[in-house]
C-alpha positions as CSV (number, residue, x, y, z in Angstrom):
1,X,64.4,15.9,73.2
2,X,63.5,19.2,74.1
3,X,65.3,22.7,73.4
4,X,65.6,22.6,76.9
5,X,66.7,19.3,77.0
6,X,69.4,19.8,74.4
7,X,70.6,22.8,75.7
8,X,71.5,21.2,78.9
9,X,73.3,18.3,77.0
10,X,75.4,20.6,74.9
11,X,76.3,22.3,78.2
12,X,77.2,19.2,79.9
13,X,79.2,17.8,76.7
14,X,80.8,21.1,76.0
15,X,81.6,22.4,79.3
16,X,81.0,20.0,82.3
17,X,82.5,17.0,81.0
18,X,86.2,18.4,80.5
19,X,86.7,19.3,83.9
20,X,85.0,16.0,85.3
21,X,88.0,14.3,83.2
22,X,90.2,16.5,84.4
23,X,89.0,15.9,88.1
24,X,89.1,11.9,87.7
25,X,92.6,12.0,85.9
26,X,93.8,13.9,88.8
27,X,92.4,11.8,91.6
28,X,92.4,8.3,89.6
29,X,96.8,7.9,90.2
30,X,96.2,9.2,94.2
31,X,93.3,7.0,94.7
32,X,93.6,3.8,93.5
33,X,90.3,3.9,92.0
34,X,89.8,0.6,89.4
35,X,88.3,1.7,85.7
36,X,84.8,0.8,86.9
37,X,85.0,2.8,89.9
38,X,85.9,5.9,87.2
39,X,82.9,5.0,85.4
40,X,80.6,4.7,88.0
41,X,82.6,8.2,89.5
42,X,81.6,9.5,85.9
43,X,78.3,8.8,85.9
44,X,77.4,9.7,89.4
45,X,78.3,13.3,88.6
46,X,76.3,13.4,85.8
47,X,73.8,12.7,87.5
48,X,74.3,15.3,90.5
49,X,74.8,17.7,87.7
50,X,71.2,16.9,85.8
51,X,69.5,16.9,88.9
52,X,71.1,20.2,90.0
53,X,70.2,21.7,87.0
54,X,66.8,20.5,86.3
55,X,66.2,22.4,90.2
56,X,68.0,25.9,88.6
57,X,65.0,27.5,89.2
58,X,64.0,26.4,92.7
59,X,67.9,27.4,94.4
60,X,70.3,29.7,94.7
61,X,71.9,30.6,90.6
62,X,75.3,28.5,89.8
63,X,78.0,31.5,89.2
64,X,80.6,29.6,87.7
65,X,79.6,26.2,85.8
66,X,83.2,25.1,85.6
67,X,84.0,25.9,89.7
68,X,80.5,24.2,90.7
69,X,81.4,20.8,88.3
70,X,84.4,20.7,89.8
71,X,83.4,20.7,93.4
72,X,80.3,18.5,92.8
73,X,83.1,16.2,91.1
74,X,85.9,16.2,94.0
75,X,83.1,15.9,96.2
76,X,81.9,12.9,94.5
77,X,85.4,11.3,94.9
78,X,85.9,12.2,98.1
79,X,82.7,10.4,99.4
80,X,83.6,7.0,97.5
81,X,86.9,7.4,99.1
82,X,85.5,8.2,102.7
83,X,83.7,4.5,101.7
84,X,86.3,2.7,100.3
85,X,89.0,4.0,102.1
86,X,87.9,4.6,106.4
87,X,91.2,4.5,107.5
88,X,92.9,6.5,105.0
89,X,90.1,9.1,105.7
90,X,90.9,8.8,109.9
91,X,94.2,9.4,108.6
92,X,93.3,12.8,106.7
93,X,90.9,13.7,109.5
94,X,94.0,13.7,112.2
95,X,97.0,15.0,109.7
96,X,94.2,17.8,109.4
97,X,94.1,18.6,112.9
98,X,97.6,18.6,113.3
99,X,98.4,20.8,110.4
100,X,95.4,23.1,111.6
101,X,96.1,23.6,115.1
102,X,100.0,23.3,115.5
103,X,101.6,26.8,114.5
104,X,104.6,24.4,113.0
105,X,102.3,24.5,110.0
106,X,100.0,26.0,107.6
107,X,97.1,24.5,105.7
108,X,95.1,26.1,102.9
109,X,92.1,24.8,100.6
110,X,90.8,27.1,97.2
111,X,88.1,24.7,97.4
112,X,90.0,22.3,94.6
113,X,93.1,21.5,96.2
114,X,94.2,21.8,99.8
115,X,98.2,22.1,100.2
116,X,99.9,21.8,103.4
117,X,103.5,23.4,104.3
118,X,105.5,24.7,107.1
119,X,104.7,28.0,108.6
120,X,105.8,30.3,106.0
121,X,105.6,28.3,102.8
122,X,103.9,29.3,99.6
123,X,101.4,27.3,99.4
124,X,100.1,27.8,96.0
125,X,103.3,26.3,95.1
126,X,103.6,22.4,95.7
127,X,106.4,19.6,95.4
128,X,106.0,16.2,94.8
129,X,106.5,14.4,97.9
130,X,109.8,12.8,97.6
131,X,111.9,11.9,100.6
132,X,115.7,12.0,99.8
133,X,115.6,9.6,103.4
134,X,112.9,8.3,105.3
135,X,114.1,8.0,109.3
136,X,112.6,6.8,112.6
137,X,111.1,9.8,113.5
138,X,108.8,9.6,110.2
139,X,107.9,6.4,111.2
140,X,106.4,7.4,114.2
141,X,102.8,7.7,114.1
142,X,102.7,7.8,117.8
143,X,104.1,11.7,117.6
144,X,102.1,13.0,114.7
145,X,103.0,16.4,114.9
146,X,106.9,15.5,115.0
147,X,107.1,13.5,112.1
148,X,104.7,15.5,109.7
149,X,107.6,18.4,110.6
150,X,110.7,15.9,110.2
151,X,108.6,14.8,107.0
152,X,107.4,18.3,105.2
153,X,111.4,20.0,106.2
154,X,112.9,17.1,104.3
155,X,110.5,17.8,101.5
156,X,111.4,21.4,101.4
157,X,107.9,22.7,99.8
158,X,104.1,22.6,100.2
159,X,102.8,19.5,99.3
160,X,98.9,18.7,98.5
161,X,97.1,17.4,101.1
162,X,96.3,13.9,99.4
163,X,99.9,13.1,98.3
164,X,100.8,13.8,102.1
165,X,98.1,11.6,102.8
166,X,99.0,8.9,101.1
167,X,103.0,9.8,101.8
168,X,102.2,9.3,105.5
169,X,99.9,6.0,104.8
170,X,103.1,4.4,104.1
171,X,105.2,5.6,106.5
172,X,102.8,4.6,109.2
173,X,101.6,1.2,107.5
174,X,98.2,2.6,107.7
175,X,96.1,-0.6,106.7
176,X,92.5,-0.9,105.2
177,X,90.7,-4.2,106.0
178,X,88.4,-4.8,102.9
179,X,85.2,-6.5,102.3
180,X,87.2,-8.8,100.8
181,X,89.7,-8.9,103.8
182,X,87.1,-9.5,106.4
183,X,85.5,-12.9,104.1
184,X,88.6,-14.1,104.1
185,X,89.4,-13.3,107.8
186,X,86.0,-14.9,108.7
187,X,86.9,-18.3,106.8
188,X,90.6,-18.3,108.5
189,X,88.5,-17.7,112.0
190,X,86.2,-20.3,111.1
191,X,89.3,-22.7,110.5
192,X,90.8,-21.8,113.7
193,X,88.3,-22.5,115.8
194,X,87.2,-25.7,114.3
195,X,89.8,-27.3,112.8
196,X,90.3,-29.9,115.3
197,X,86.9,-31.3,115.2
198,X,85.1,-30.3,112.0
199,X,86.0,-31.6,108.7
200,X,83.7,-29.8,106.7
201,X,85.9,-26.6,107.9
202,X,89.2,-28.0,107.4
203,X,87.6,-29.1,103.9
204,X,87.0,-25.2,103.4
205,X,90.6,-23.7,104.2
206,X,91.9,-26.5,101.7
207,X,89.5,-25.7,98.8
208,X,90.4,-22.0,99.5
209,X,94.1,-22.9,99.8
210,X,93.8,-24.6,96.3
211,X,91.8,-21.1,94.9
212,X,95.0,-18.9,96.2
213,X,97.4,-21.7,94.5
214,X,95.7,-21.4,91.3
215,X,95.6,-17.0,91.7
216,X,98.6,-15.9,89.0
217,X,101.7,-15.7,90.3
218,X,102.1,-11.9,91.5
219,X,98.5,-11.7,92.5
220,X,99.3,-15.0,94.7
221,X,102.3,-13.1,96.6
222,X,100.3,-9.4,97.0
223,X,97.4,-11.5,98.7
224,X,99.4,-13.8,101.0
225,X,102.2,-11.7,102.6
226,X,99.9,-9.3,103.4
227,X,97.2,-11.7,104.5
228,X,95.3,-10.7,107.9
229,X,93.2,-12.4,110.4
230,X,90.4,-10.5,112.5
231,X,93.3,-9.0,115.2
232,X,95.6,-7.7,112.1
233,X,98.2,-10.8,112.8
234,X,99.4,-13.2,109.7
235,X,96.7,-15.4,108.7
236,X,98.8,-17.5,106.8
237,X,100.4,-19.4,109.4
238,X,96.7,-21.2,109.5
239,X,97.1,-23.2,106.6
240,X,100.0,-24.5,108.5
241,X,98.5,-25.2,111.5
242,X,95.7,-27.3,110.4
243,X,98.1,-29.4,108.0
244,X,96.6,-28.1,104.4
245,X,100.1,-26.8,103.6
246,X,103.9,-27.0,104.8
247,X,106.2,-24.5,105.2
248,X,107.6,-25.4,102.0
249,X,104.6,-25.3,100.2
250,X,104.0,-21.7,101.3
251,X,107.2,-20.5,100.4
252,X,107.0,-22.1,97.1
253,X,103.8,-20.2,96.6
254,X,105.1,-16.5,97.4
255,X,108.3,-17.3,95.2
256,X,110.6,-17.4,97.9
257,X,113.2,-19.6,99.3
258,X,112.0,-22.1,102.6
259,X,115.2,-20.0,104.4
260,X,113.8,-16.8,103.0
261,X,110.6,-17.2,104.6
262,X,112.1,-18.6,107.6
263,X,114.1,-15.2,108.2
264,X,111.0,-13.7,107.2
265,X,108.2,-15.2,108.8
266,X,107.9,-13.2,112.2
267,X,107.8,-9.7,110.1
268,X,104.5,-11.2,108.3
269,X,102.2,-9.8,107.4
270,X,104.6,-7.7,105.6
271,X,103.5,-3.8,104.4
272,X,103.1,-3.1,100.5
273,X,106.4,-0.8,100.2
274,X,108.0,-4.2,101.1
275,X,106.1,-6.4,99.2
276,X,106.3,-3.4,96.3
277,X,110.2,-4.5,97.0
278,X,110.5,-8.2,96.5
279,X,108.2,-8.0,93.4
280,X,109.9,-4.8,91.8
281,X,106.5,-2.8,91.2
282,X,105.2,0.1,92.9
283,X,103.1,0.1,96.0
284,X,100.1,0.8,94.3
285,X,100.7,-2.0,91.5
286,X,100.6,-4.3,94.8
287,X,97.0,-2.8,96.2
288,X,95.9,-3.3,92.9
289,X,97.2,-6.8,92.1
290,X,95.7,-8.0,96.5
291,X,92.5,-6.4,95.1
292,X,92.1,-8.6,91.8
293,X,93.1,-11.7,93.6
294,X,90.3,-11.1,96.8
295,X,87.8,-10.4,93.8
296,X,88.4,-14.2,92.4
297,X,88.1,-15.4,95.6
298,X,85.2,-13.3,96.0
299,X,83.3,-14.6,92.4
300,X,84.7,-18.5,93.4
301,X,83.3,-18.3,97.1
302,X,79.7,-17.0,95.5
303,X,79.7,-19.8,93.7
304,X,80.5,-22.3,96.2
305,X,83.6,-22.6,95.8
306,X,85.0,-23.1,99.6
């Protein structure tokens, strides 16, 4: 190694590396990101960083190190996110409007953090986004503008624009469909159509059926009362339909009552704050545990599983 070499090493150890920590601690909670996808987050930035530097001479001169980490870090995150995440960024993209173009509101960004108030508020001072009540009018994602108002006024502060995000994600039941999601759709599809006069299909659904049976407990419940087909309807019905499992059988694997799931069964697929409920875990525990269990699935159906 090189004076040159080292010198850029030291600088990343010594002074680019604290804030990309800081940056990834921030974004990890809001995010959901998995401890690989932090690692790979890490990594990635170094990178941008090396190759930024080893091109000093050739652009523009960096002003402030710690101000241009920073940004290439968020910036980092904010492109696996607009990949991981499409709906969620939709979502941003239209709360962003709103907030911009409504007078109701006021948006700011020091190129860090963006935080988002009512007209008036101090932005550069920012509440957690706790809601003493949630009400209809939050609910409604059909009048955007109305319930960000009804939502930010019962907040009383500025709030940043990612925990609003992720605020209004639940409040609307904004849902991702996965890569995992869409396999899993595809095999349910599959079954629908062909149940009746292929075996080798029905033989799928009930080798899958037996994967999500042997899928730990919690995982089991995360994954099947949220379970989707290709039109965002309960896909778990299927297993009924095509005689791989009973009603019974399905309640017994989400840990619930036959009569429980009865009274249930025309909410499903239910959202994560409800499913957060029955297990007694946050919301995010429940993305989390859905993501673990569609990864199994995943590694099983690579190996032929189903």
């Amino acid at each position: 190694m090189n004076d040159r070499q080292e010198r850029i090493a030291r600088l990343l150890a010594e002074s680019a590396d604290p804030v990309i920590e800081q940056v990834l601690r921030r974004t990890q909670v809001r995010s959901g990101f998995q401890p690989e996808d932090v690692d790979d987050l890490r990594s990635l930035i170094r990178v941008k960083l090396l190759e930024r530097l080893d091109a000093a001479g050739e652009q523009a001169p960096i002003h402030s190190f710690r101000d241009f980490v920073a940004v290439t870090a968020y910036n980092a995150v904010d492109d696996l996110l607009r990949k991981r995440y499409p709906e969620r960024t939709r979502l941003k993209q239209r709360l962003r409007h709103v907030l911009a173009t409504d007078p109701r509101f006021a948006i700011a960004s020091d190129g860090r953090r963006t935080a988002a108030g009512l007209a008036g508020a101090n932005l550069a001072v920012t509440a957690q986004p706790a809601l003493p009540r949630v009400t209809n009018g939050m609910r409604d994602a059909t009048r955007p503008a109305e319930a960000l108002h009804e939502v930010l006024a019962a907040i009383g502060n500025a709030v940043e624009l990612d925990a609003l995000v992720t605020l209004m994600t639940e409040l609307w039941d904004v849902q991702e469909v996965s890569r995992g999601d869409a396999e899993l759709a595809e095999t349910l599809q599959s079954g629908e159509r062909d149940a009746s006069d292929r075996a080798e299909t029905r033989q799928s659904l009930a080798l899958l059926w037996q994967e999500i049976l042997a899928l730990p407990a919690e995982q089991r419940v995360a994954l099947l009362l949220n379970l989707r087909d290709g039109q965002g309807e309960s896909a778990i019905s299927l297993f009924v339909f095509t005689g791989i499992a009973d009603v019974e059988e399905l309640a017994a694997a989400v840990g619930l009552t036959h009569a429980r799931l009865d009274a249930i069964w025309s909410e499903l697929p239910l959202d994560d704050v409800r499913i957060a409920r029955l297990l007694g875990m946050t919301r995010q525990q429940v993305i989390n545990l859905r993501k673990s269990a569609r990864m199994r699935l995943a590694r099983r159906k690579q190996r032929g599983g189903f």
